[in-house]
C-alpha positions in Angstrom: 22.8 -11.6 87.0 23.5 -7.9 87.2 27.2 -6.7 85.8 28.6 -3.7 86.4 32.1 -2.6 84.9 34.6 -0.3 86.8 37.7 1.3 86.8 39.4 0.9 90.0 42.2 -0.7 92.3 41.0 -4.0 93.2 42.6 -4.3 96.1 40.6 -1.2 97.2 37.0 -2.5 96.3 34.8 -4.5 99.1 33.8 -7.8 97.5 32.6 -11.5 98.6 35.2 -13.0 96.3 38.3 -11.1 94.5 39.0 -13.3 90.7 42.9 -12.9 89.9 44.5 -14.2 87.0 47.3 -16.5 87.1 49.6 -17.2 83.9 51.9 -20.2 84.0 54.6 -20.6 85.9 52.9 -18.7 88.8 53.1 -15.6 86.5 51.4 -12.3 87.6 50.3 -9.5 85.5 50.3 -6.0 86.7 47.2 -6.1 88.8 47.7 -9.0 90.5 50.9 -7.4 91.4 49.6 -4.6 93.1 47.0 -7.3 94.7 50.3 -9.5 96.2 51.7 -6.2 97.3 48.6 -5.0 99.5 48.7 -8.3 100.9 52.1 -8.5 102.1 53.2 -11.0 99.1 50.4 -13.6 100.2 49.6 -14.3 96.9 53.7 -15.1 96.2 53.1 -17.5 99.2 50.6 -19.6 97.8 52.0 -19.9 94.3 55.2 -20.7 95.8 53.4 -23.5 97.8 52.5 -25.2 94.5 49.1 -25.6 94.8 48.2 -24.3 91.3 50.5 -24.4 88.2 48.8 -22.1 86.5 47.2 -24.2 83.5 43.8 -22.8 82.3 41.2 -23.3 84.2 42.6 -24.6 87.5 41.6 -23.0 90.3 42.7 -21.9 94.0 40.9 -20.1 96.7 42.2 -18.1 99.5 40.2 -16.6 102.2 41.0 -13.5 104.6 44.5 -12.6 102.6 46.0 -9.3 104.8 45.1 -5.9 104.2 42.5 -6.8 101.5 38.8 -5.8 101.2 38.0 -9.2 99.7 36.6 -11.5 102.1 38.5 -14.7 99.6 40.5 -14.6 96.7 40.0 -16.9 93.7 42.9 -17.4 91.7 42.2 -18.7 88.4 44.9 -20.5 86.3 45.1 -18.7 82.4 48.0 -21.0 80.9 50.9 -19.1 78.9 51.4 -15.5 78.5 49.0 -14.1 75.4 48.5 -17.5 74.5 44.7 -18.0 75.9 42.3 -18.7 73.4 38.8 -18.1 72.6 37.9 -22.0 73.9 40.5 -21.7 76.6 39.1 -18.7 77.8 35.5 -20.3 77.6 37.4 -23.2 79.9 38.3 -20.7 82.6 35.2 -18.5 82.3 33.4 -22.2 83.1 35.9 -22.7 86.4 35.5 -19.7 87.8 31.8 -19.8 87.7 32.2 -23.3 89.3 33.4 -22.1 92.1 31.3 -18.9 92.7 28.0 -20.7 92.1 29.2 -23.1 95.2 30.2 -19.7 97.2 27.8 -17.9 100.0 29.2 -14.1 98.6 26.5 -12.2 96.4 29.3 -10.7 94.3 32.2 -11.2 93.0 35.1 -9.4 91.2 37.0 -9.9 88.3 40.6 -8.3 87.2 40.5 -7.9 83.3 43.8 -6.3 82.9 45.6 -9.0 82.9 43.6 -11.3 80.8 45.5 -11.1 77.8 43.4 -13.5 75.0 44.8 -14.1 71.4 43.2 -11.7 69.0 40.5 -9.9 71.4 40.9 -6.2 72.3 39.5 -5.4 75.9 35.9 -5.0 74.1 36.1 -9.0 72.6 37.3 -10.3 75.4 35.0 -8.7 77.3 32.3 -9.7 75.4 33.0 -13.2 75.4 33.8 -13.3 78.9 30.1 -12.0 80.4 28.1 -13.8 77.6 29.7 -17.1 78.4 29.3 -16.2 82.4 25.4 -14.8 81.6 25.4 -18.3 79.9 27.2 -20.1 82.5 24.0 -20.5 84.9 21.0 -21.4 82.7 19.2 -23.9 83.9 15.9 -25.7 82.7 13.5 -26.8 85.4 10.4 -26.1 84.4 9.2 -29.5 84.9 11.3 -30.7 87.7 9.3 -31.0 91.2 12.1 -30.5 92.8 13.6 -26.7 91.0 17.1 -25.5 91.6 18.4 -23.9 94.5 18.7 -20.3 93.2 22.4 -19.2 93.9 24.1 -16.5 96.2 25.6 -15.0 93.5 23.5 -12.4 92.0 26.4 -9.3 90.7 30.0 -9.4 89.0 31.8 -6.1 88.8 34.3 -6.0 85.6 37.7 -4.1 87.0 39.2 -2.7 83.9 41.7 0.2 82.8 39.7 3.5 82.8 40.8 3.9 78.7 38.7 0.6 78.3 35.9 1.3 80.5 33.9 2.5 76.8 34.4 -0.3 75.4 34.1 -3.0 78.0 30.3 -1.3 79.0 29.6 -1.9 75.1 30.6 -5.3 75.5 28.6 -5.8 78.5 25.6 -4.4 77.3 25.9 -6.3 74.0 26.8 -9.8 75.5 23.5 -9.3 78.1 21.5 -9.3 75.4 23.2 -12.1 73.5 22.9 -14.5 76.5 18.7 -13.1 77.1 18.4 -14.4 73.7 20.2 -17.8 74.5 17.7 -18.1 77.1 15.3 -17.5 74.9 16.4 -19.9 72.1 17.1 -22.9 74.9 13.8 -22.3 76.5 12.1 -23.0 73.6 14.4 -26.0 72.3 14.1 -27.7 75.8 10.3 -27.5 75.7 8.5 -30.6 75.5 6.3 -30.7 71.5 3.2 -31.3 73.5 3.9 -28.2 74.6 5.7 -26.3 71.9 4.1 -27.0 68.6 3.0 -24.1 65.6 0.7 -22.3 67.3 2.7 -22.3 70.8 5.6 -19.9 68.9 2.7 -18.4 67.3 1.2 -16.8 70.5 4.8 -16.5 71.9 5.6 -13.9 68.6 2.1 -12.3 69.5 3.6 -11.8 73.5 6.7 -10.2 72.2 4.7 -8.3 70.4 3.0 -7.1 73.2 6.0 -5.8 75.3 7.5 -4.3 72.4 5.3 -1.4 70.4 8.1 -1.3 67.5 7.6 -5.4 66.7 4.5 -6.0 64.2 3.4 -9.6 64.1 1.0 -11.4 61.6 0.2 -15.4 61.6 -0.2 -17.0 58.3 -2.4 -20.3 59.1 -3.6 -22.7 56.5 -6.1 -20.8 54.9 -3.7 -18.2 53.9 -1.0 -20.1 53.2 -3.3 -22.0 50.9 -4.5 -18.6 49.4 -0.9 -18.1 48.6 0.3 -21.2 47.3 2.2 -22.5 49.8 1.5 -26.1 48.7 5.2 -27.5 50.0 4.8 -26.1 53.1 1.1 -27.4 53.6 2.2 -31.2 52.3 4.4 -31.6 55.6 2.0 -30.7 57.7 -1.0 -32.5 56.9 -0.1 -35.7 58.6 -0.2 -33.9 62.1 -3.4 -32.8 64.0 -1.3 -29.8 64.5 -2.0 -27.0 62.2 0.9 -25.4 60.6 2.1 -21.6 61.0 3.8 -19.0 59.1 5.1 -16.7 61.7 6.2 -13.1 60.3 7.6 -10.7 63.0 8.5 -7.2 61.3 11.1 -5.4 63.8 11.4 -1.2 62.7 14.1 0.3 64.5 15.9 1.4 61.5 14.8 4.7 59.1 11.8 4.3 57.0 12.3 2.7 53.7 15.4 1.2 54.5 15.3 -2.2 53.1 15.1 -4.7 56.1 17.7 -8.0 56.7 15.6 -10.9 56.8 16.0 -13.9 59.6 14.0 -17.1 58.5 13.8 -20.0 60.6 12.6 -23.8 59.9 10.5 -24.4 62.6 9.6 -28.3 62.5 8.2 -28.7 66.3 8.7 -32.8 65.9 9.8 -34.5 63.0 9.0 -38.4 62.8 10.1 -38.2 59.8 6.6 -38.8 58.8 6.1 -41.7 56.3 9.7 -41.9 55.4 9.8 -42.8 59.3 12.9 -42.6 61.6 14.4 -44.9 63.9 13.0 -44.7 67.1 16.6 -44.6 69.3 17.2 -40.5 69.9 13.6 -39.7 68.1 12.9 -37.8 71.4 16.0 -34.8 70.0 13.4 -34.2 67.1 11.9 -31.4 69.3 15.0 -29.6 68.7 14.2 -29.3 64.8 12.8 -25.9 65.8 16.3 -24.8 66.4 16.1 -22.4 63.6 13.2 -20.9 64.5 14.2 -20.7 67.9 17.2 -19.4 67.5 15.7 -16.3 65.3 13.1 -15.6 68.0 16.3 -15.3 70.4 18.1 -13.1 68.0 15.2 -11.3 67.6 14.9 -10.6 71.7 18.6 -9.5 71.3 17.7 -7.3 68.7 14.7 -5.5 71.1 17.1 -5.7 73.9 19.4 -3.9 72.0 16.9 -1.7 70.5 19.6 -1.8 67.3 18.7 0.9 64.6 17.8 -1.9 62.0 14.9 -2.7 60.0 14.8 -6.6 60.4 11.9 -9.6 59.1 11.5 -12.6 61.1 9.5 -15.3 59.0 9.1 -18.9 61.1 8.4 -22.0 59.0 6.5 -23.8 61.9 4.9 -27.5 61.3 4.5 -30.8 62.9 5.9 -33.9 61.0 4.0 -36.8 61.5 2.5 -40.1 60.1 -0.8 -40.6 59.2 -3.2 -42.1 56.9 -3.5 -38.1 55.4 0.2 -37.9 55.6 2.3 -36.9 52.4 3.8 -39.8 50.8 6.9 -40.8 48.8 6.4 -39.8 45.4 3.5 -37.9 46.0 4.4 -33.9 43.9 3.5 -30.6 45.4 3.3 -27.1 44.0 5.0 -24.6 45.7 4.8 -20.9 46.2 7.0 -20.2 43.5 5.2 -22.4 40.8 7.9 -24.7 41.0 6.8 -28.3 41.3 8.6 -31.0 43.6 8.9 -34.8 43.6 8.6 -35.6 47.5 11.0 -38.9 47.6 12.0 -38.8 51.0 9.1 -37.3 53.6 11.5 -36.9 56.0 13.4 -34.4 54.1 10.7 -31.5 54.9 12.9 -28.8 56.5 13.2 -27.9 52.7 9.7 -28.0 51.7 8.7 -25.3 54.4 11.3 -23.3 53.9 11.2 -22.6 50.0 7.4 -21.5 50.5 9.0 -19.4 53.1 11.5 -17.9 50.7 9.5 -17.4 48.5 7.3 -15.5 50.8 10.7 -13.3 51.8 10.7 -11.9 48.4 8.0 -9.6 48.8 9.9 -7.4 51.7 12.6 -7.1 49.1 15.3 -7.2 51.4 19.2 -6.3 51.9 20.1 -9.8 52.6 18.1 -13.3 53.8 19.8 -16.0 56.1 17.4 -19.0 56.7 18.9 -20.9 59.7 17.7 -25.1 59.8 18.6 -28.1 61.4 18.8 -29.3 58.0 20.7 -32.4 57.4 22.3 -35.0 59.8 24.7 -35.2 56.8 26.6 -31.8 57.8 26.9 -33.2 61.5 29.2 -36.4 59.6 31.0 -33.4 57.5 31.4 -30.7 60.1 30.8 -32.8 63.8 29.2 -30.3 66.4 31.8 -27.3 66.4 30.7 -25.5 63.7 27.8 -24.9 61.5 27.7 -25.0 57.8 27.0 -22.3 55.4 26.8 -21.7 52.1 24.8 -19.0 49.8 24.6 -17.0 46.8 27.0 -14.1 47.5 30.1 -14.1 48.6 30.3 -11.0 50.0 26.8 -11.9 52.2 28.7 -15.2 52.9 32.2 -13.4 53.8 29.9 -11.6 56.4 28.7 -13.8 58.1 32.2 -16.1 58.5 33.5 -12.3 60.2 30.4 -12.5 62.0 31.2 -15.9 63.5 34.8 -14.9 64.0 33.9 -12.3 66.1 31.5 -13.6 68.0 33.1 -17.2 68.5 30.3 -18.8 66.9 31.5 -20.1 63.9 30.6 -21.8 60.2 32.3 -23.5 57.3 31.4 -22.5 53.9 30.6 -25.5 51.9 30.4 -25.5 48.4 27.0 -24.7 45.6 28.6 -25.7 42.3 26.3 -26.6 39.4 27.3 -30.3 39.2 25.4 -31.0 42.7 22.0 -29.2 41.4 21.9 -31.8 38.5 21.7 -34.9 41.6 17.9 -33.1 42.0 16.9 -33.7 39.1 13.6 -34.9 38.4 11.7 -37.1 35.6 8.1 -36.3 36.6 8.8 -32.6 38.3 10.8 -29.8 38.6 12.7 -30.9 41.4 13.2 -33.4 43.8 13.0 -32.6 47.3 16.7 -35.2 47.5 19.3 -35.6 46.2 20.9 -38.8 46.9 23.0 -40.1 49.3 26.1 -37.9 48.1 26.8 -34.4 49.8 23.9 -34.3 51.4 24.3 -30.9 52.8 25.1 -29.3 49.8 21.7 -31.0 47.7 19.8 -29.6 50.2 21.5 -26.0 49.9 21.0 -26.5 46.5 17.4 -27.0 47.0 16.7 -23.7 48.7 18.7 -21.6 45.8 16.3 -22.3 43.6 14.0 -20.0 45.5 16.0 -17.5 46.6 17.5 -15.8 43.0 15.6 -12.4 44.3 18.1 -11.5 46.7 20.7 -12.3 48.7 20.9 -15.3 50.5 22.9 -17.8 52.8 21.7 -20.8 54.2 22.6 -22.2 57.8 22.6 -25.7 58.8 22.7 -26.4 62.3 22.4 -30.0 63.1 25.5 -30.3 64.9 25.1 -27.4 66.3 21.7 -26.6 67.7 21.7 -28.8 71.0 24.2 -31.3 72.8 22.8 -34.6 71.9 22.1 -37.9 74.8 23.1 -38.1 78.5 22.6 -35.6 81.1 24.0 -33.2 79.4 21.2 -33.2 76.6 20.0 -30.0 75.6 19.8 -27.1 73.6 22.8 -24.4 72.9 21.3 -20.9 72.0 23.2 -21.4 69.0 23.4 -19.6 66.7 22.4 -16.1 68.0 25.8 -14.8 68.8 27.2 -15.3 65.1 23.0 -13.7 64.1 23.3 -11.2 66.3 26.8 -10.0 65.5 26.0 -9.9 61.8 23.4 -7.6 62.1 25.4 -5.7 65.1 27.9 -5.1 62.0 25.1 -3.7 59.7 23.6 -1.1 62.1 24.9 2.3 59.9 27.7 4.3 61.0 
């Protein structure tokens, strides 16, 4: 969908369909104003009527209104006067679309000026507003006979005061590129694992590659990773026919020699759980234990989209967990990169064991700051449920940036704790470390796990469990999260 953003009369502009706010209480904001006016106070006359209270979200259409260019109106309810918030505004945002995806007009226009949201200048509210409508009409068909009728709707012009115009064509631009990388990131979290395994996202790096001459890929398969150490990251995969990939995608927009930010992602393309089996009820969601990895690859297409003037690492952790009679057992101990040995008591705590190799393997671009993203532990969906993801790491200014991050971006996390007395639940009589730490705070052994391979540099660790992909029913699926809050932080490190 194309948007364009303008600084006009509304009431003036030739459109399919003409999006007015409406407070509560029938309240109109200067541009609908001047809208009611041109009309002969048509819009009065329909509020007056009752139809629509003005509650966000609830919607009213009007078609041929007097002296208009607007072949309809859609008035669109936004609830009390600079009281809508970010999840309110998501709820209208949804409603309008709603009713322009059922609509036969191939554009549509929408009044800014008088959406007034709590805390967001024209540029956040702008932002929000086309990345959740850019959002609004994935779909995944791919292996539907029958595909989606493609809709009429195909261009949304942004009216806006001509002292925003700046800023609301940043926010366009930016929020574009967010929702390409959503895409990106639900794409490959709705793909079947026979489909999307290791060397799948492999040769989907070595495509982006391809279209972009300032992306460098390399593959690390298993005879490198051998040569290197990697023996955690080569014990979870050796139950699976599937052979296991280290994806590194080096992204050089910034100066030469700066020191780059570093995205890694665990990349588990099905997780049985291997020996330490799981239940079979929801095993099917396991494809989505690539959400890390995905979402990096779609903050990475933001990133290219953006062309952002940023040195930036991508390393993938990428393996298929499985059971077999070669398959890693309970108690078996693995050396890793590092040196570091590990008691594996739980097989189907692997996200960890690929992802300290992969740490480990971060060091040697020695870089600004590392944020590994997982779908870690189904103990931080109990803790945190599916509205925010959990964070912790080993600075807190790294950390403080990348709760802003999620702030801004309405993408947010929930720093949970990395005290000393949760390291010692690791501990280990026959190795270093084990690879659990019991059935207490869960979330926080497991971050604990990973900062014992990241003292180097800076780090923070993301778990997105809850947060990855909507879990059951028809509306099963993944979420794209979480490249806005990835994407914002390194947004706020491009230099000044």
């Amino acid at each position: 969908m194309d948007f364009i953003v303008k600084s006009a009369r509304p009431e003036t502009l030739k459109t399919a369909t003409l999006v007015i706010p409406v407070g509560e209480g029938g309240l109109l904001g200067a541009t609908a104003k001047a809208v009611d006016t041109a009309s002969g106070g048509a819009i009065t006359t329909l509020l007056k009527r009752g139809d629509l209270a003005g509650k966000p979200g609830q919607t009213l259409l009007a078609h041929g209104l007097a002296n208009l260019k607007a072949e309809r109106v859609l008035l669109v309810g936004t609830g009390k006067e600079a009281e809508l918030s970010d999840r309110q505004l998501r709820k209208v945002v949804a409603a309008v679309y709603g009713v322009l995806k059922t609509l036969a007009g191939s554009d549509a226009l929408l009044a800014l000026q008088d959406l007034q949201v709590k805390g967001r200048d024209a540029y956040g509210k702008a932002r929000l507003l086309v990345e959740s409508l850019a959002d609004a009409g994935y779909q995944f068909d791919r292996f539907k006979s029958q595909k989606a009728t493609p809709g009429a709707l195909k261009k949304i012009t942004l009216i806006t005061d001509k002292a925003d115009t700046a800023a609301v064509e940043r926010a366009t631009r930016e929020a574009r590129a967010i929702a390409i990388g959503m895409t990106l990131t639900k794409d490959l979290g709705n793909l079947p694992p026979n489909i999307c395994h290791p060397s799948y996202l492999a040769e989907q790096a070595k495509e982006l590659a391809k279209a972009h001459k300032n992306l460098k890929v390399d593959i690390l398969d298993e005879k490198k990773l051998q040569a290197l150490g990697a023996g955690a990251f080569l014990a979870v995969a050796q139950g699976s026919d599937q052979p296991p990939r280290m994806i590194v995608m080096q992204y050089n927009g910034g100066r030469k020699g700066d020191k780059p930010h570093a995205l890694v992602g665990k990349g588990i393309t099905f997780d049985t759980g291997g020996i330490s089996i799981k239940p079979a009820a929801g095993m099917d969601e396991m494809k989505y234990d690539m959400g890390g990895a995905a979402s990096v690859f779609g903050t990475l297409r933001a990133v290219l989209e953006l062309q952002l003037p940023i040195n930036l690492v991508c390393l993938l952790a990428c393996a298929e967990n499985m059971p077999s009679g070669g398959a890693t057992r309970p108690g078996d101990i693995v050396t890793t990169m590092s040196g570091q040995t590990v008691e594996i008591l739980n097989t189907d705590a692997e996200g960890r064991l690929v992802l300290c190799d992969t740490l480990t393997y971060a060091e040697r671009f020695k870089p600004q700051s590392v944020i590994d993203i997982a779908t870690l532990t189904g103990a931080c969906i109990v803790a945190l449920g599916s509205n925010v993801s959990g964070l912790m790491g080993n600075d807190d200014e790294l950390v403080n940036q990348i709760l802003a991050a999620g702030r801004q971006a309405d993408d947010r996390a929930w720093q949970l704790p990395l005290y000393d007395e949760y390291q010692e639940q690791l501990d280990s009589p026959f190795a270093d470390i084990a690879n659990i730490g019991g059935p207490k705070a869960g979330t926080i052994t497991a971050g604990c796990f990973l900062s014992r391979f990241t003292k180097a540099y800076k780090w923070a660790h993301l778990d997105i469990a809850g947060t990855a992909w909507v879990s059951g029913g028809k509306d099963k699926g993944a979420t794209g999260r979480p490249v806005p809050l990835l994407t914002q932080y390194l947004l706020d490190r491009v230099p000044a």
